[in-house]
PyMOL Python script that loads the backbone (N, CA, C, O; Angstrom):
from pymol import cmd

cmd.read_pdbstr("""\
ATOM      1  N   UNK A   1       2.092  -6.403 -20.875  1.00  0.00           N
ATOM      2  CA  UNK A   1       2.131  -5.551 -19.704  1.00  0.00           C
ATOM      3  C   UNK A   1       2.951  -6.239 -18.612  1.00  0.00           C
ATOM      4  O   UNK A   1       3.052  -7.461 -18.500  1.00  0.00           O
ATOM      5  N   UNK A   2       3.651  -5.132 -17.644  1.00  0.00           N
ATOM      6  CA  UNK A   2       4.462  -5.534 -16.561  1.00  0.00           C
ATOM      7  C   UNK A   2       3.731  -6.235 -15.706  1.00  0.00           C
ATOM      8  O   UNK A   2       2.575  -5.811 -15.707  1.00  0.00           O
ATOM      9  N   UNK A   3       3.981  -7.592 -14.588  1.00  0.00           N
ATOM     10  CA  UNK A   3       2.944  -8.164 -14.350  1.00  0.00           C
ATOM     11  C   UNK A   3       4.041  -7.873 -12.744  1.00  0.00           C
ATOM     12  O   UNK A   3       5.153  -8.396 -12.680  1.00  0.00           O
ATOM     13  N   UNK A   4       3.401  -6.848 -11.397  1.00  0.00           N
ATOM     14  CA  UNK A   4       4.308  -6.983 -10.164  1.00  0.00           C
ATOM     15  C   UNK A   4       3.801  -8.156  -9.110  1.00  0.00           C
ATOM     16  O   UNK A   4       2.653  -8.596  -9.048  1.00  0.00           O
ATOM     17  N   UNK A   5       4.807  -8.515  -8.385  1.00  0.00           N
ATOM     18  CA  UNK A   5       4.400  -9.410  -7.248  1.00  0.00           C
ATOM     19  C   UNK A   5       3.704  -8.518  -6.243  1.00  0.00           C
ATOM     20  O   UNK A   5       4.006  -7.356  -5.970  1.00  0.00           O
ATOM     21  N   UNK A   6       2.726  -9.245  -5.738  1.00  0.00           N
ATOM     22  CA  UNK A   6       1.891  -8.799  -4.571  1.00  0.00           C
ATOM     23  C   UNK A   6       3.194  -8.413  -3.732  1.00  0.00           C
ATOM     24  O   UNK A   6       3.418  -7.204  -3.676  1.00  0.00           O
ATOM     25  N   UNK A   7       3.960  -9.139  -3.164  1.00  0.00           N
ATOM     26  CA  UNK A   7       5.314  -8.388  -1.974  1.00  0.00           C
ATOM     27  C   UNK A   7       5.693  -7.252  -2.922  1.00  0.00           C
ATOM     28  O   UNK A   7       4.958  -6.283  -2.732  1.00  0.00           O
ATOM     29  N   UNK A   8       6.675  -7.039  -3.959  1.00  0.00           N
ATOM     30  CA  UNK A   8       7.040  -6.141  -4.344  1.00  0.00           C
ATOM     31  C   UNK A   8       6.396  -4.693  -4.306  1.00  0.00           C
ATOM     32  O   UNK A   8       6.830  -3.562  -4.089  1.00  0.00           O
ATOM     33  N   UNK A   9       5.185  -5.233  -4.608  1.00  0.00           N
ATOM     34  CA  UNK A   9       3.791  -3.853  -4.590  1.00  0.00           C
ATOM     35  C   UNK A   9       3.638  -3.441  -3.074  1.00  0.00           C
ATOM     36  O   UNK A   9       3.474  -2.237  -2.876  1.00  0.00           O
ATOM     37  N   UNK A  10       3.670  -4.313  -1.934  1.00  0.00           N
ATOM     38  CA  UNK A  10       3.614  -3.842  -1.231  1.00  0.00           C
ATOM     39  C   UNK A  10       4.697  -3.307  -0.282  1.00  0.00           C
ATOM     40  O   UNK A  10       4.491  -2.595   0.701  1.00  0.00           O
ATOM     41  N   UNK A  11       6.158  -3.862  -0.830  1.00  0.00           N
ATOM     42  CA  UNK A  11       7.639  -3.397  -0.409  1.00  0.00           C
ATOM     43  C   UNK A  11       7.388  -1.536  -0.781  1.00  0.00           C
ATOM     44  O   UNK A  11       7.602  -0.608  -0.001  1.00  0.00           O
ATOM     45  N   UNK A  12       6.808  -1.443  -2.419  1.00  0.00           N
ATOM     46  CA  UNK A  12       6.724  -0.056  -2.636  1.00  0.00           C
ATOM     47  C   UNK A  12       5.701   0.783  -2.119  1.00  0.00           C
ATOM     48  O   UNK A  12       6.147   1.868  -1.747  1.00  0.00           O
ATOM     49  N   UNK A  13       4.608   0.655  -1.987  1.00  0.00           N
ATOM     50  CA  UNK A  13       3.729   1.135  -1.078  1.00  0.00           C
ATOM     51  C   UNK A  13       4.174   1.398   0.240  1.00  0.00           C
ATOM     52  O   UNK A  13       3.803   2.476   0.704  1.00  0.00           O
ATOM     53  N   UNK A  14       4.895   0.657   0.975  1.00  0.00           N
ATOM     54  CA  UNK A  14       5.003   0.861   2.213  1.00  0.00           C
ATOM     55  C   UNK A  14       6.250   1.830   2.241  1.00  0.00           C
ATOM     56  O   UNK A  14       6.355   2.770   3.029  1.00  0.00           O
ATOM     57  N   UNK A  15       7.275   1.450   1.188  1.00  0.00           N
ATOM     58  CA  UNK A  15       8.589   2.893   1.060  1.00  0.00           C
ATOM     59  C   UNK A  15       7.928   3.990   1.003  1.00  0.00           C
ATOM     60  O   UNK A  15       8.016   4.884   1.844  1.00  0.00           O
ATOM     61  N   UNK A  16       7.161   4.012  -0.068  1.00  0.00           N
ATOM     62  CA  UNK A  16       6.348   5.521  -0.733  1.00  0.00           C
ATOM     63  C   UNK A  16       6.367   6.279   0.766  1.00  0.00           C
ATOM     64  O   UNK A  16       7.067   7.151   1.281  1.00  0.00           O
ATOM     65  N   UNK A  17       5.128   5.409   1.216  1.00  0.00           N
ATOM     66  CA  UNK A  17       4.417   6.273   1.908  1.00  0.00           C
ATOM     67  C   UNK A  17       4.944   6.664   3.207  1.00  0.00           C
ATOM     68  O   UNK A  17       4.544   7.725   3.685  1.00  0.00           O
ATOM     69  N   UNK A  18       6.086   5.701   4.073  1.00  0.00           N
ATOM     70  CA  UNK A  18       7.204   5.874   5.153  1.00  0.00           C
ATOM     71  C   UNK A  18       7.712   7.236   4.523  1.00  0.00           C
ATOM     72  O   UNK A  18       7.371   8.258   5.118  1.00  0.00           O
ATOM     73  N   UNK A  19       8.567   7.375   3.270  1.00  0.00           N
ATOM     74  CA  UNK A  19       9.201   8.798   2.498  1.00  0.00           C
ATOM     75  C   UNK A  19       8.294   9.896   3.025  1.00  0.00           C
ATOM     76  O   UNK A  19       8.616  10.777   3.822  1.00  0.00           O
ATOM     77  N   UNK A  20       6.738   9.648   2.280  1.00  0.00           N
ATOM     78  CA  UNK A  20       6.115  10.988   2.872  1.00  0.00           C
ATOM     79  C   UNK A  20       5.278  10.911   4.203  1.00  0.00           C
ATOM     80  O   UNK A  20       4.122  11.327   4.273  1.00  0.00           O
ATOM     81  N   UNK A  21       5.952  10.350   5.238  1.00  0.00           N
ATOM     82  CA  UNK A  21       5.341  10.752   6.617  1.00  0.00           C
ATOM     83  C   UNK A  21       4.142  10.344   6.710  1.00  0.00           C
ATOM     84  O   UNK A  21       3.445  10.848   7.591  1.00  0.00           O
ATOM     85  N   UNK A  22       3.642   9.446   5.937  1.00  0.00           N
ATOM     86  CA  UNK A  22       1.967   9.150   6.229  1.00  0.00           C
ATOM     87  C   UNK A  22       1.693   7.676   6.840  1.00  0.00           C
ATOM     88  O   UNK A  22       2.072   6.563   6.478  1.00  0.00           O
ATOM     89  N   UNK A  23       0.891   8.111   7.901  1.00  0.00           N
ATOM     90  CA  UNK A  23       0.446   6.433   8.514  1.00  0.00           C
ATOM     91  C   UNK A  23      -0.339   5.693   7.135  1.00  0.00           C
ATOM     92  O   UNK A  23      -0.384   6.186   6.008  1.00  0.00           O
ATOM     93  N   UNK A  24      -1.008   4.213   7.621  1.00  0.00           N
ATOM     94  CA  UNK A  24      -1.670   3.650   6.641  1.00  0.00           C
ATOM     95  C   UNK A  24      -2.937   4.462   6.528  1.00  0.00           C
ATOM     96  O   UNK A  24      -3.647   4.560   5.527  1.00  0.00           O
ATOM     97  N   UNK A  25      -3.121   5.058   7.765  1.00  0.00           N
ATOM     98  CA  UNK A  25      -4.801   5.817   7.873  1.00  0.00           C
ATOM     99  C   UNK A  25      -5.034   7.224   6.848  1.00  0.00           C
ATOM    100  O   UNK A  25      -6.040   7.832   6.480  1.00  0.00           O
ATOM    101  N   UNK A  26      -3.437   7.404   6.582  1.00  0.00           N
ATOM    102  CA  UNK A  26      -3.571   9.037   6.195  1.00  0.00           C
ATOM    103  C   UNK A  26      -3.561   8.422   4.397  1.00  0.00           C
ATOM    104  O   UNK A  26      -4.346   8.823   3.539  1.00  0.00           O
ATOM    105  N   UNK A  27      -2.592   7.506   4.205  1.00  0.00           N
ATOM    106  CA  UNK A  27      -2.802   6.794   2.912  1.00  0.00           C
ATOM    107  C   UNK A  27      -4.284   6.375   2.598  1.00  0.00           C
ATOM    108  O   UNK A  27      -4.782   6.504   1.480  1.00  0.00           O
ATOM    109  N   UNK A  28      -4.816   5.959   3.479  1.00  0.00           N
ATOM    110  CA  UNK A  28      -6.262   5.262   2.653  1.00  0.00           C
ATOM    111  C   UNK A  28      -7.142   6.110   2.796  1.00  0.00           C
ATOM    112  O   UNK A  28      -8.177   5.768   2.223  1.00  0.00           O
ATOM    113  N   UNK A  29      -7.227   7.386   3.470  1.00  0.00           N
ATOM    114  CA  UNK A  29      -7.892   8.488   3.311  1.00  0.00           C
ATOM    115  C   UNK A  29      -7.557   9.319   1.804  1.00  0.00           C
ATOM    116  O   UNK A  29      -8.374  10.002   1.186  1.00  0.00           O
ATOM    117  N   UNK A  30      -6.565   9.134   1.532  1.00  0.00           N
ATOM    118  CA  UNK A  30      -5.987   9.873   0.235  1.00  0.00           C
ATOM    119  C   UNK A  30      -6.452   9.496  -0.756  1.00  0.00           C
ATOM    120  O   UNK A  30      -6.604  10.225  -1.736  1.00  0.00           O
ATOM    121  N   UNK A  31      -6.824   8.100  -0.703  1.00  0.00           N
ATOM    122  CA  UNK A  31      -6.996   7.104  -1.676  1.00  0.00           C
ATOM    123  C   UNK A  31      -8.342   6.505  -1.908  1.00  0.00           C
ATOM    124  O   UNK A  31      -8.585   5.771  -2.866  1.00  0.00           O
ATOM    125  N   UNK A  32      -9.420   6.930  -0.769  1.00  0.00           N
ATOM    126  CA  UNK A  32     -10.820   6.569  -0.625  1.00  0.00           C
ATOM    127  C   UNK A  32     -10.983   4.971  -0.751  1.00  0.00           C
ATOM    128  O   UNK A  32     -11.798   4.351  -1.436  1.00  0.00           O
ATOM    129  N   UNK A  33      -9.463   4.228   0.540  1.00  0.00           N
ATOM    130  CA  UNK A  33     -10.018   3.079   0.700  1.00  0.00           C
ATOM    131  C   UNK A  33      -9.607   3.081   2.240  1.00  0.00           C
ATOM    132  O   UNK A  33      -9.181   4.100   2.784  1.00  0.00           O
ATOM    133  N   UNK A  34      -9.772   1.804   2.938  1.00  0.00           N
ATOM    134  CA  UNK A  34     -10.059   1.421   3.945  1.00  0.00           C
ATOM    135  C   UNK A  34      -8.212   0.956   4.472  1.00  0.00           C
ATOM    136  O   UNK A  34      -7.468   0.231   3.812  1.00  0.00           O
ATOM    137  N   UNK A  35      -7.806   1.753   6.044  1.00  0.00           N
ATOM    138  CA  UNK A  35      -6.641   1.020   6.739  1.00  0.00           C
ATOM    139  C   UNK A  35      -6.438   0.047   6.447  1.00  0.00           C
ATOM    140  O   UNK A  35      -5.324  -0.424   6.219  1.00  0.00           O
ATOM    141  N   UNK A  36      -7.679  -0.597   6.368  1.00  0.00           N
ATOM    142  CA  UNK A  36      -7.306  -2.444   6.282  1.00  0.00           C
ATOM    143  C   UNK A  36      -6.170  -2.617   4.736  1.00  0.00           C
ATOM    144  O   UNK A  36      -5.010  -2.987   4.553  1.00  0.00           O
ATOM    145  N   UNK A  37      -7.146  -2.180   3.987  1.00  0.00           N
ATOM    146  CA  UNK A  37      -6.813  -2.129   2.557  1.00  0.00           C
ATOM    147  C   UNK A  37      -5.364  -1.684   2.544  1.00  0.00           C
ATOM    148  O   UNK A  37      -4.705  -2.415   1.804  1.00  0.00           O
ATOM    149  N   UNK A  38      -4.541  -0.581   3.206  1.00  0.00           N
ATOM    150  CA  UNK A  38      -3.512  -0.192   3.046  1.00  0.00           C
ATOM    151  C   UNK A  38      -3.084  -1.458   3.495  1.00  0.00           C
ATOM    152  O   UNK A  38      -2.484  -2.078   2.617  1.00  0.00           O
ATOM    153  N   UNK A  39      -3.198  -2.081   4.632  1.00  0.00           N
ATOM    154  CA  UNK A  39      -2.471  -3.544   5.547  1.00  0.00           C
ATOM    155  C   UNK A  39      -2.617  -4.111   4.661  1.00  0.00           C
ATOM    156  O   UNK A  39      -1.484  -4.308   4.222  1.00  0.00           O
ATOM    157  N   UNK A  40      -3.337  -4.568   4.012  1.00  0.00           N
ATOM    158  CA  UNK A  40      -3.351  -5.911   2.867  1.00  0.00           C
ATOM    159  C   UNK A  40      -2.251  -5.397   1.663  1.00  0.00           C
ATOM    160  O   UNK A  40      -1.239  -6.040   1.384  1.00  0.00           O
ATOM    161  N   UNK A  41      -2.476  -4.662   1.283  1.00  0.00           N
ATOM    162  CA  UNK A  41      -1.421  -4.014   0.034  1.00  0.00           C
ATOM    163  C   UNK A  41       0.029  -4.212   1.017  1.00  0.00           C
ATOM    164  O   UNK A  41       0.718  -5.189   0.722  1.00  0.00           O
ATOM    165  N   UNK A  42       0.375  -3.581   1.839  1.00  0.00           N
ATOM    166  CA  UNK A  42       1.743  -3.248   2.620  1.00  0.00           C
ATOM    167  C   UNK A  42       2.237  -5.379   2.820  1.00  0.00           C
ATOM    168  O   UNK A  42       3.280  -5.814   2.332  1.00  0.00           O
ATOM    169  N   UNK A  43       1.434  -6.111   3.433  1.00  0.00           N
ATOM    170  CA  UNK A  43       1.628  -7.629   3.443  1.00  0.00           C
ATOM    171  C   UNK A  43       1.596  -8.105   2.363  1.00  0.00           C
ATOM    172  O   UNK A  43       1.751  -9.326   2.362  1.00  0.00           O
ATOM    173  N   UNK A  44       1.456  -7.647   1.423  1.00  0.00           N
ATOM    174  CA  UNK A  44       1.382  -8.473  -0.097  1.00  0.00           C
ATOM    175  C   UNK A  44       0.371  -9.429  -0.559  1.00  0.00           C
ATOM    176  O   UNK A  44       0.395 -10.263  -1.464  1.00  0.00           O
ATOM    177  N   UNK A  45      -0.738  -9.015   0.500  1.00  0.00           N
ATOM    178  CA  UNK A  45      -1.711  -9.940   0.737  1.00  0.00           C
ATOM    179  C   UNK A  45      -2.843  -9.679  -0.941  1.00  0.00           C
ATOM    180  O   UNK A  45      -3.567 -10.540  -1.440  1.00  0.00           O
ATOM    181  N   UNK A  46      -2.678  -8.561  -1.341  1.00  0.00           N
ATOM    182  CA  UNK A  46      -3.622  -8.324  -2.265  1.00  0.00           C
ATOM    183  C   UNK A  46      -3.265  -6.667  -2.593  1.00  0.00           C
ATOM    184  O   UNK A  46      -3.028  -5.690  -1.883  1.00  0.00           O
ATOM    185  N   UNK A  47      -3.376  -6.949  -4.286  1.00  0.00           N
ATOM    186  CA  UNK A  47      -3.229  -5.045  -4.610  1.00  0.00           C
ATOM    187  C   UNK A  47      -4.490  -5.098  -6.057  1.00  0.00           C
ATOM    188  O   UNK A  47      -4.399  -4.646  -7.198  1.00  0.00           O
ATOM    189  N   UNK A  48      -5.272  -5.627  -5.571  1.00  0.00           N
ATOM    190  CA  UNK A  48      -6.419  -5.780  -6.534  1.00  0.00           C
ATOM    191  C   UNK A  48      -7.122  -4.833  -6.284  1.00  0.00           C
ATOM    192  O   UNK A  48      -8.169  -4.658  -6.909  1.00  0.00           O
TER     193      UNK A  48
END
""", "prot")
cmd.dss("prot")
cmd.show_as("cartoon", "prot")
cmd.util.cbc("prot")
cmd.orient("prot")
């Protein structure tokens, strides 16, 4: 299996969701997790 870097994951997360007009708040509502959680994914801090 493809193994991504935490930055890369969060380089794409943060394109995605800039493309469709959504803050981090409207993303982690979509997704049934927490703003924070979008910030940590978007910093590359964690996509666990």
């Amino acid at each position: 299996m493809y193994q991504i870097s935490n930055e890369k994951f969060g380089l794409f997360v943060t394109e995605l969701r800039k493309e469709k007009n959504l803050t981090q708040k409207d993303l982690a509502e979509k997704l049934y997790v927490s703003d924070k959680t979008v910030s940590k994914w978007e910093r590359g801090v964690s996509h666990s």
